[in-house]
N, C-alpha and C positions, 0 to 999 in steps of 0.2 A: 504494500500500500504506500502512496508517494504521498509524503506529511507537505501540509498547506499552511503556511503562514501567513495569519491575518493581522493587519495593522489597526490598531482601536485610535480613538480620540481621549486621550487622557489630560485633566491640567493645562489643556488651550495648548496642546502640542503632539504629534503623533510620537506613538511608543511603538518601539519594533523589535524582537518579538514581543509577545507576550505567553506569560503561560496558561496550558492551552485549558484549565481547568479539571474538572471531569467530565471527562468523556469526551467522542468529537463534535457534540452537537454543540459545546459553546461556540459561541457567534460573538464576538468582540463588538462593541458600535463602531460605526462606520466615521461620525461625525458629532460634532459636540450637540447639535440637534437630534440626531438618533440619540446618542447618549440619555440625553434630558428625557427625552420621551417612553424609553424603556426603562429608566428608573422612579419616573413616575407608575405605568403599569407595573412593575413588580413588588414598589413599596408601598404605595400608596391603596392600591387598586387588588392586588394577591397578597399584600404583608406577606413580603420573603425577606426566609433573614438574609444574614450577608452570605454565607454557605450558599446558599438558593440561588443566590445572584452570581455569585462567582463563578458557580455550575452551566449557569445562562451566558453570562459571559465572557468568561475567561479571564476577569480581570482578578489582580491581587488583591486580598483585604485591605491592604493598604491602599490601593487606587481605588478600589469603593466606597471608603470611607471619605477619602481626599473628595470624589465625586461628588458624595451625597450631600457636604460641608458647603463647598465651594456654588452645585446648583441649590442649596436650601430644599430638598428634597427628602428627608427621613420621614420617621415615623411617627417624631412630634408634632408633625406641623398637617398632617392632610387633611384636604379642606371637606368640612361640613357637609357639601353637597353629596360629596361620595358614596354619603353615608342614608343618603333621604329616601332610598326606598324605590328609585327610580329606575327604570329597565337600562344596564346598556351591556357592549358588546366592544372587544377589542384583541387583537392578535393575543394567543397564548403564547408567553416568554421563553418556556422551557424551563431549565432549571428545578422542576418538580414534575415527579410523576405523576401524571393526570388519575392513577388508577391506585384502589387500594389493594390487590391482588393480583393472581396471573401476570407476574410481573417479566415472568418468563417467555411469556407471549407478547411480548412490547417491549423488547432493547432497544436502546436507541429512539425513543418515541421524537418525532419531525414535525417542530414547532409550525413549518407552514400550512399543515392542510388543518391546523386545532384553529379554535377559537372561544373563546370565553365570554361564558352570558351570564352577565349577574341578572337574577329576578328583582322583581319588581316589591320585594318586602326586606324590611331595613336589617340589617346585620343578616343575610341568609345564604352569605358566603356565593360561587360562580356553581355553572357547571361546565364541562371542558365540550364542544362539538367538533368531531372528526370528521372532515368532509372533503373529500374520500377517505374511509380508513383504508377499505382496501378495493379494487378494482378487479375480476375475473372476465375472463372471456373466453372463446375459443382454442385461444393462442394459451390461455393458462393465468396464473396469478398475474396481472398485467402491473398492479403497483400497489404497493404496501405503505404506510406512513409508519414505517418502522420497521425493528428487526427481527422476525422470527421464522417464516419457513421461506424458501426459497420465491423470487421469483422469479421472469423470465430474462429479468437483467441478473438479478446476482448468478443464476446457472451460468453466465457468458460472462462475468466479473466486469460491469458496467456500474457504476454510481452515479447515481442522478444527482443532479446539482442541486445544490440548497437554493429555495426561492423564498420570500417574503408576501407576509398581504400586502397589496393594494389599497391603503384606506381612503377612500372620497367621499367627496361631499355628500351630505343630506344621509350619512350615517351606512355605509355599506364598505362591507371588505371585497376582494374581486381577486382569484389569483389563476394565473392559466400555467399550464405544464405542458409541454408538447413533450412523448417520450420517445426513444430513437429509433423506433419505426417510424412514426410519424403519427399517432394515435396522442390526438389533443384533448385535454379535458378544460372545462373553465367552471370554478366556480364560484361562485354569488350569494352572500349573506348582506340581508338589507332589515335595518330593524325598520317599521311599519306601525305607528302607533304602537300598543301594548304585545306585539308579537315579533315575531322573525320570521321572514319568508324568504328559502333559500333553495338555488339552480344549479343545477349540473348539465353542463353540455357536453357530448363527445362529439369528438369531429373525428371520422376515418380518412386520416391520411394516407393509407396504406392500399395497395391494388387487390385485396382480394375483403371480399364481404366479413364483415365481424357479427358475430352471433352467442349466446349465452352473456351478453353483458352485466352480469351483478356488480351490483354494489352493495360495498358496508358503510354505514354510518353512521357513528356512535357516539351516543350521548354518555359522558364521564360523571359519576359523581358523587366522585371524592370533595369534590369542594365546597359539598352544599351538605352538610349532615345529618339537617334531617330528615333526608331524600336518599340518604347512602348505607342503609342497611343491605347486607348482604346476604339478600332472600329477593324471592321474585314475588313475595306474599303479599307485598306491598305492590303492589305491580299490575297494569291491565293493560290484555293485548287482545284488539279486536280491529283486525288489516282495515286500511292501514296503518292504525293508530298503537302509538304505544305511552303508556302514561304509569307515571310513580306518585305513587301516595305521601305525603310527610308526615313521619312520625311522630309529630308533636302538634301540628295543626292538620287536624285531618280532612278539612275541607280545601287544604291546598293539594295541586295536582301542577307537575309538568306534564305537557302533551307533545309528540310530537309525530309526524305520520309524511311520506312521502307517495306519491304516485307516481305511474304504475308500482305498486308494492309488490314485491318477491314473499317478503315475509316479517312479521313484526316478532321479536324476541328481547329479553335479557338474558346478560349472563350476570351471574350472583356473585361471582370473583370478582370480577371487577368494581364497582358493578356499574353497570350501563342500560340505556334503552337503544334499542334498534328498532327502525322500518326502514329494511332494508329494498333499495325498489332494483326493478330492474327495466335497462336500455330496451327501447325496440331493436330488432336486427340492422343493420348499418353497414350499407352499402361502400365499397369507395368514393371517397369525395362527399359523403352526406355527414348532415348533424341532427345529431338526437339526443333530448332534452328531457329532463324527471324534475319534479319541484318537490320542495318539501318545507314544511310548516314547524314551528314549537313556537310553545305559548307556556303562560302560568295562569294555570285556573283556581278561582277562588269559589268555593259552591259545594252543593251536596250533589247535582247530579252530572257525574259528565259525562256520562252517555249521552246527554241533551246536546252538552258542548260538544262533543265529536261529529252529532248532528251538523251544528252551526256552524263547525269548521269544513265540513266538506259541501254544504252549502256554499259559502259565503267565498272560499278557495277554490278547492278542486274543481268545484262542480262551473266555476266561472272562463 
């Protein structure tokens, strides 16, 4: 493996090397504005300690420390708002494992396809979304957000490039991956008043028709606790919705549900929810599209709300 060294923005001056952390997923900031903005999301927004962050990226306790001084960014100071109970969404850091289990099955877990949704009730911690966790097709495991069994690049010892979100205006993340056949995927998280409505596109770059397109998409969470019991008893799956109960307010509910659905599940190790959907067949040259929906429900009935949401979405 050919070792990459990245230059960070440290102290209003570039430092070269740096060390690399744990593990290769630390990602150094690029710029004294990257810098600002990813330890605002990790302190502020994930409370990571300095361990957390130095995992995320690569910097020494000492330049973390120097950083968090210097931008007036720690732990004492985050502002009030943060805190009011209001929906939002922003790139997952890394630095922490999204999962409290099966950890074996997620080495390496690749901060660009995550993204983090705080709900919409005050102190009630994120939940991590994977989109794509993993990609199948014809051709075989086509792309994984992490390390665990084979795909059809690591059998040919190919490493994909680390990408970044996109974040734009009016509150949406946006990140495209073309892989080296040529099979593009893009996708699209857009918070929407009180919910997230999120796209996947594939484009077959590639000269023979693509078929069997699954997808995994996975709701993390570890980071919200009273959603993160490791049972599915808490749990309700009726295609293509998949929704968790909280253990302490039992009229809260995450929802989440994708079309065309393959199949809706948890698993309990980790634990997560999936509606996992699946691509129509995909011609050369064509693109084909799946949406999918999460929300936080407040209410006794949500069967009614899975109603209103495939009213109000899918059915639109």
């Amino acid at each position: 493996m050919v070792a990459i060294v990245i230059a960070a923005v440290v102290g209003g001056g570039i430092v070269t090397p740096l060390p690399p952390g744990e593990g290769p997923e630390a990602r150094p900031p690029r710029t004294e504005e990257d810098l600002a903005a990813w330890l605002k999301n990790m302190v502020w927004h994930h409370h990571f300690t300095t361990e957390e962050i130095q995992r995320a990226t690569g910097l020494t306790p000492a330049q973390i420390v120097e950083a968090q001084t210097r931008l007036d960014i720690t732990a004492d100071n985050i502002p009030d708002s943060i805190h009011n109970g209001t929906l939002r969404m922003m790139p997952y850091p890394g630095g922490r494992h999204p999962r409290i289990g099966f950890l074996e099955g997620a080495i390496r877990p690749q901060r660009e396809s995550k993204i983090s949704v705080f709900p919409p009730w005050e102190n009630s911690g994120y939940i991590v979304v994977d989109m794509p966790e993993a990609l199948w097709s014809n051709l075989g495991l086509t792309y994984l957000a992490h390390t665990h069994i084979d795909t059809v690049w690591t059998k040919e010892g190919i490493e994909l490039p680390q990408l970044e979100w996109i974040q734009n205006e009016g509150s949406s993340l946006e990140l495209t991956r073309t892989l080296p056949n040529g099979i593009r995927y893009e996708a699209k998280a857009t918070l929407v008043d009180e919910h997230l409505e999120m796209e996947l596109k594939l484009t077959n770059g590639t000269d023979q028709p693509l078929t069997d397109l699954r997808v995994q998409n996975c709701i993390m969470l570890k980071g919200a606790p009273e959603f993160a019991s490791l049972t599915n008893d808490n749990k309700q799956f009726e295609k293509p919705f998949a929704a968790v109960r909280s253990a302490t307010h039992p009229d809260r509910w995450i929802i989440t549900a994708w079309e065309p659905c393959h199949r809706p599940w948890g698993n309990t190790k980790v634990p997560c929810l999936h509606s996992d959907p699946r691509f129509p067949y995909c011609r050369p040259g064509e693109t084909q599209v799946v949406r999918g929906w999460l929300s936080f429900f407040e209410g006794d009935d949500v069967e009614k709300e899975f109603a209103r949401i495939q009213t109000q979405f899918f059915n639109n």
